[in-house]
N, C-alpha and C positions, 0 to 999 in steps of 0.2 A: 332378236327376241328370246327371251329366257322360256326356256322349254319349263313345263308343269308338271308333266306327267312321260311315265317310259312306259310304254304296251310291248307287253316281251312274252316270245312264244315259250313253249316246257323243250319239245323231244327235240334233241341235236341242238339245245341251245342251255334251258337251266343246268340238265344232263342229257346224257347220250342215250339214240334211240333203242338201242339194243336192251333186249330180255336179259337182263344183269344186271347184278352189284353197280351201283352208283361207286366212285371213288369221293368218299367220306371226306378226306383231308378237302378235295376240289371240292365239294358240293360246301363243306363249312364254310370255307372262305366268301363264296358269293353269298350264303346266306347270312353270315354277318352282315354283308357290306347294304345287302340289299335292306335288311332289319334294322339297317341305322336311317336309312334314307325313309323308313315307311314310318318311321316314328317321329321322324324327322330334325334328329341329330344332328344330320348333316349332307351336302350332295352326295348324290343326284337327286331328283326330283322321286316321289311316290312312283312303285314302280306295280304294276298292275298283270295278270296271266290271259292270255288270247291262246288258246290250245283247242286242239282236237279231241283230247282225255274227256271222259267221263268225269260227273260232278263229285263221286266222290275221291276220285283221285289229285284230284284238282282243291277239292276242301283242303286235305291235309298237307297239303304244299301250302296253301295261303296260312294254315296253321306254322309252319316249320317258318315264312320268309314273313310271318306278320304283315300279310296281304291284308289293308283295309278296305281299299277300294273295290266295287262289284268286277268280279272275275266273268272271263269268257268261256265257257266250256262249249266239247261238241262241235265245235267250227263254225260258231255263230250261232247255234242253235239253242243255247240256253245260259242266263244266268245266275253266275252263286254270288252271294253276299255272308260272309263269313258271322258278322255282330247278330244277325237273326236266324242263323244258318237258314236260310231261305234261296230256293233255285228255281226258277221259272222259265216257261219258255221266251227267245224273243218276240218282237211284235212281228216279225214277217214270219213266225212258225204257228198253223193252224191245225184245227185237231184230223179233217181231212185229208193234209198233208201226213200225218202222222200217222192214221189209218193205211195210207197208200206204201207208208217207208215199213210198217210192218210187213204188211206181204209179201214188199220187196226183201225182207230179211227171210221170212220164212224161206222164200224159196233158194236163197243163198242156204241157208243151213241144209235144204234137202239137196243140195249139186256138188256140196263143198267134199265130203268123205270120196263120191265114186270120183268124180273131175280133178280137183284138187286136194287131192291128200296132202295134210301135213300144212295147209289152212288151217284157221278157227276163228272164226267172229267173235271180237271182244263183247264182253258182258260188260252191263252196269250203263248204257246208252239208250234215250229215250227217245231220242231227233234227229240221231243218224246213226249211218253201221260201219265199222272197221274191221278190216280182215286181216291179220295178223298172217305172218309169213316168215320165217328165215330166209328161205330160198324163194323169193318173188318171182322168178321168172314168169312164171304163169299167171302176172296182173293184168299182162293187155285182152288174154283173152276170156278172162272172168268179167272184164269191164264190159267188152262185147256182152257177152252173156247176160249179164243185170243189166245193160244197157237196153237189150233187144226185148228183155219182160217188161221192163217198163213201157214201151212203148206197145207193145202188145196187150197190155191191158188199161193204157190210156190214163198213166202216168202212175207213179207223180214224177214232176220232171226234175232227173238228176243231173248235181256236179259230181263228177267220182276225179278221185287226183291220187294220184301215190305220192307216199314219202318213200324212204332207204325199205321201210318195213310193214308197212299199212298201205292197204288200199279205202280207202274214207270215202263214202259213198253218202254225199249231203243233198239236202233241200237244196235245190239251183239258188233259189230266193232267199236262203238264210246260210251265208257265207259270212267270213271271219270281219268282210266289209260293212257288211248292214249293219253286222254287230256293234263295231267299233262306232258306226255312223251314230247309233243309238247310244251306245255308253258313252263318247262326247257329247252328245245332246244332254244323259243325264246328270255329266259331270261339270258341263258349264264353261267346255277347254275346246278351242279351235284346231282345225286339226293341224295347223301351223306350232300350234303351240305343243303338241305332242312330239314324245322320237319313238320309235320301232326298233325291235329287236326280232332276228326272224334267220329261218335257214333255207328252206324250201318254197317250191312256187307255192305254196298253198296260203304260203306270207307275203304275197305279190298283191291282195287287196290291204295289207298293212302297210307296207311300203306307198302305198297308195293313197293313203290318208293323212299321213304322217307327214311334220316339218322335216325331221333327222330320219335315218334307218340307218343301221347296220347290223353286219351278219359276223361271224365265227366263220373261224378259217375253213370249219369244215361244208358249209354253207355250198348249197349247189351253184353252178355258173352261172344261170340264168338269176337267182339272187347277188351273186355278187357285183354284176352288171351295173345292178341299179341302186349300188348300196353306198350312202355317201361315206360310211368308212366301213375296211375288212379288218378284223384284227389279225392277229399274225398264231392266233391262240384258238382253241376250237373248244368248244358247249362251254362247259361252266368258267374256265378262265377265258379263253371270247372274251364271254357275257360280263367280266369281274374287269377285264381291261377296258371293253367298252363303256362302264358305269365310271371307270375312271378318266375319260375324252371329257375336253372344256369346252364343250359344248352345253356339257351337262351343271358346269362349272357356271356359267356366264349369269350376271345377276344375282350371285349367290353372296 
């Protein structure tokens, strides 16, 4: 069956998760490739953003790869649509929920200076919180910590997962899965008929919905497990070899 659509994460995949310079030459390359496919020049199929990033970080990448289709931002927790610049929650995110993930930020922001120095909660996030680190050592037991307030003041109930860099602290019920369940529903595509792009477990309900997946060499173990192809290339060439598998080809 001819895949329709590619659901592809950003950090450790489009580019690399680290606080720096993107490498320019890499990131052109796949944005071509990806700009011809969204316009539809030629394979692969339309290729669409499922990330963790904030909505506007996320706007002006669909700006840069001529993303037309509704993008995922937040971890499931909100959609962008580029032609009306319009961003909205999803249907499993309500505003009590959203009341409950404030609190639980606030009190992140007052433990982060004396506890974890050298954290800092990204800004620009409406429906979940990330906590930015170089030196992560200290995410098991910050997740304790937000994990033991929530429950002490009787939710709201969190998924917290790290990447290489972030600790991503979401709505249990609005993960990158619902999301995807939902933007298939509004785009009309089975999820057979989709492929996945992804690096970390946080891409494990991607993988999960998806006909195809695959990950970038740099891709953690527990993804590369379940990934029907590994490139041999890591985030932006990965992503540029993997758009070039005939899988992507078939029906074309």
């Amino acid at each position: 069956m001819a895949l329709r659509l590619i659901i592809c994460d950003v950090d450790g995949c489009v580019g690399p998760e680290e606080s720096a310079a993107w490498d320019f030459e890499r990131f052109a390359r796949l944005a071509w490739a990806i700009r011809s496919a969204n316009a539809g020049n030629s394979p692969p199929p339309p290729l669409t953003l499922c990330t963790g990033r904030p909505q506007p970080y996320v706007e002006c990448l669909m700006k840069l790869l001529d993303v037309r289709l509704p993008a995922i931002c937040e971890n499931g927790a909100v959609f962008y649509t580029l032609a009306d610049n319009r961003a909205r929650l999803a249907r499993s995110v309500d505003e009590a929920a959203i009341e409950g993930l404030r609190e639980v930020r606030r009190f992140i922001e007052r433990i982060l200076p004396g506890e974890f120095p050298g954290a800092v909660v990204q800004y620009g996030k409406e429906a979940q919180i990330s906590v930015y680190c170089g030196s992560p050592d200290g995410f098991p037991r910050l997740r304790e910590r937000v994990a033991a307030f929530a429950r002490q003041r009787g939710g709201p109930d969190l998924h917290i997962t790290a990447s290489q860099y972030y600790l991503n602290i979401s709505l249990r019920r609005a993960d990158k899965g619902t999301a995807i369940d939902e933007l298939l529903e509004m785009l009309g595509v089975r999820g057979e008929q989709a492929g996945g792009i992804g690096d970390t477990e946080g891409d494990l309900p991607l993988r999960r919905r998806v006909g195809w997946f695959a990950c970038p060499s740099n891709a953690s173990a527990a993804i590369k497990a379940v990934a029907d192809y590994v490139s041999p290339h890591g985030d932006a060439l990965g992503v540029l070899d993997i758009l070039e598998q005939p899988v992507f080809r078939a029906g074309s």
